[in-house]
C-alpha positions in Angstrom: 53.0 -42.0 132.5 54.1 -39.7 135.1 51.9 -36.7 133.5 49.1 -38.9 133.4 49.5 -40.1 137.3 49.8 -36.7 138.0 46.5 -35.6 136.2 45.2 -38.9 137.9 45.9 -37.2 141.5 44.8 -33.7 140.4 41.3 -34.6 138.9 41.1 -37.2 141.5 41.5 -34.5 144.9 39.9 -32.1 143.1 36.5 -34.2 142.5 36.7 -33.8 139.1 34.1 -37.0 138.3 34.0 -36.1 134.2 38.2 -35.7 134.0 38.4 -39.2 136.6 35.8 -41.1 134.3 37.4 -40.2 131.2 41.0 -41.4 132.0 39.4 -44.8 133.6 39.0 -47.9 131.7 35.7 -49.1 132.0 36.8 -52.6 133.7 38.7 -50.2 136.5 38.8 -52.3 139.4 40.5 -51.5 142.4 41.1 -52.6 145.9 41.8 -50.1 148.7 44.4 -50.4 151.5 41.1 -52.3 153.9 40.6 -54.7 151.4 37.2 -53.0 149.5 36.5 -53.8 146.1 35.6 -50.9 143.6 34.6 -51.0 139.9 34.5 -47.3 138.2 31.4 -46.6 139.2 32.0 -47.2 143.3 35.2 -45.7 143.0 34.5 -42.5 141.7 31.7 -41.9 143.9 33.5 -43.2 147.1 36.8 -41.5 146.1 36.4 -38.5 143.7 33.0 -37.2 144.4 33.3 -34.5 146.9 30.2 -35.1 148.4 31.6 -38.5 149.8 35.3 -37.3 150.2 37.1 -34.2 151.3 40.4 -34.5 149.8 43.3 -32.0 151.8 46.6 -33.4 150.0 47.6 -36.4 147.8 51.7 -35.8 147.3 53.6 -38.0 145.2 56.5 -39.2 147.2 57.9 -41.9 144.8 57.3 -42.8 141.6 58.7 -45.9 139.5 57.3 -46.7 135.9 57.2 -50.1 133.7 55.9 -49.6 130.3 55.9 -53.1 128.0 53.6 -52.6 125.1 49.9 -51.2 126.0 50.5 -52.3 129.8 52.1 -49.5 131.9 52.6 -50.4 136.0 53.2 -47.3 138.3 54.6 -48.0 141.7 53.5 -45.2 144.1 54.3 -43.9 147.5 51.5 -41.5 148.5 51.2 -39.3 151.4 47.9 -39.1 151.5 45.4 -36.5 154.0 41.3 -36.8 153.2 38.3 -37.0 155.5 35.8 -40.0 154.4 32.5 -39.3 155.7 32.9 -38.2 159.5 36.2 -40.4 159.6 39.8 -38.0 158.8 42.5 -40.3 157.3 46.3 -39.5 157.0 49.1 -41.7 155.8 51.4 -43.2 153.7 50.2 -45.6 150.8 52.4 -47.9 149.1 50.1 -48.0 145.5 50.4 -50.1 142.5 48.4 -48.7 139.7 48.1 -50.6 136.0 47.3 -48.9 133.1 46.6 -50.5 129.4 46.7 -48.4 126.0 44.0 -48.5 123.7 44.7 -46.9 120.4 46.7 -44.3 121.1 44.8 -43.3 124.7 46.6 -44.8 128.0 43.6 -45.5 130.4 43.6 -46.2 134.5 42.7 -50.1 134.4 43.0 -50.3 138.3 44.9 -51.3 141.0 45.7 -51.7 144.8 46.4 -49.7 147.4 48.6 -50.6 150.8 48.9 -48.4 153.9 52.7 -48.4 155.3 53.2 -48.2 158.8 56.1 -46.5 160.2 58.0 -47.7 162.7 
């Protein structure tokens, strides 16, 4: 699992929409850390496509895996630096991502994002 989150964050800064959209179930949903609801579709074109997102870094800072049959639930910390339209965003995301095996492929079903602030 860790290989594939890690291939997850690489095709994912690097606005690779083909890599992203092959790895992603197609019933992704996710919610991001203001609430906003995404399918694949919205998410790859609000958070992949580099025309809507300038990615600068997406570190892994923690990483905890649960694997129970074809259901796989990564717990992520994220540092996370990217400038959405004209607005730059930098922080830490607490990220739960869940992702089902079909066959023998693992696919991205979704998941939820959290912004941590630091006191």
């Amino acid at each position: 699992m860790k290989q594939l989150s890690d291939d997850r964050a690489t095709f994912q800064t690097g606005g690779d929409l083909e890599a992203m959209r092959g790895i992603m179930h197609d019933s992704f949903r996710y919610v991001d850390s203001s609430g906003r609801q995404f399918d694949k579709e919205t998410f790859l074109d609000q958070f992949v496509d580099p025309t809507s997102v300038q990615w600068i870094a997406q570190e892994t800072v923690t990483f905890d895996e649960t694997v129970k049959g074809d259901l796989a639930i990564v717990q992520l910390l994220l540092e996370e630096r990217f400038i959405l339209g004209t607005n730059a965003y930098e922080g830490r995301f607490w990220a739960l991502h869940l992702y089902v095996k079909e066959g023998d492929t693992w696919l991205w079903q979704g998941g939820q994002a959290t912004m941590i602030h630091e006191v």
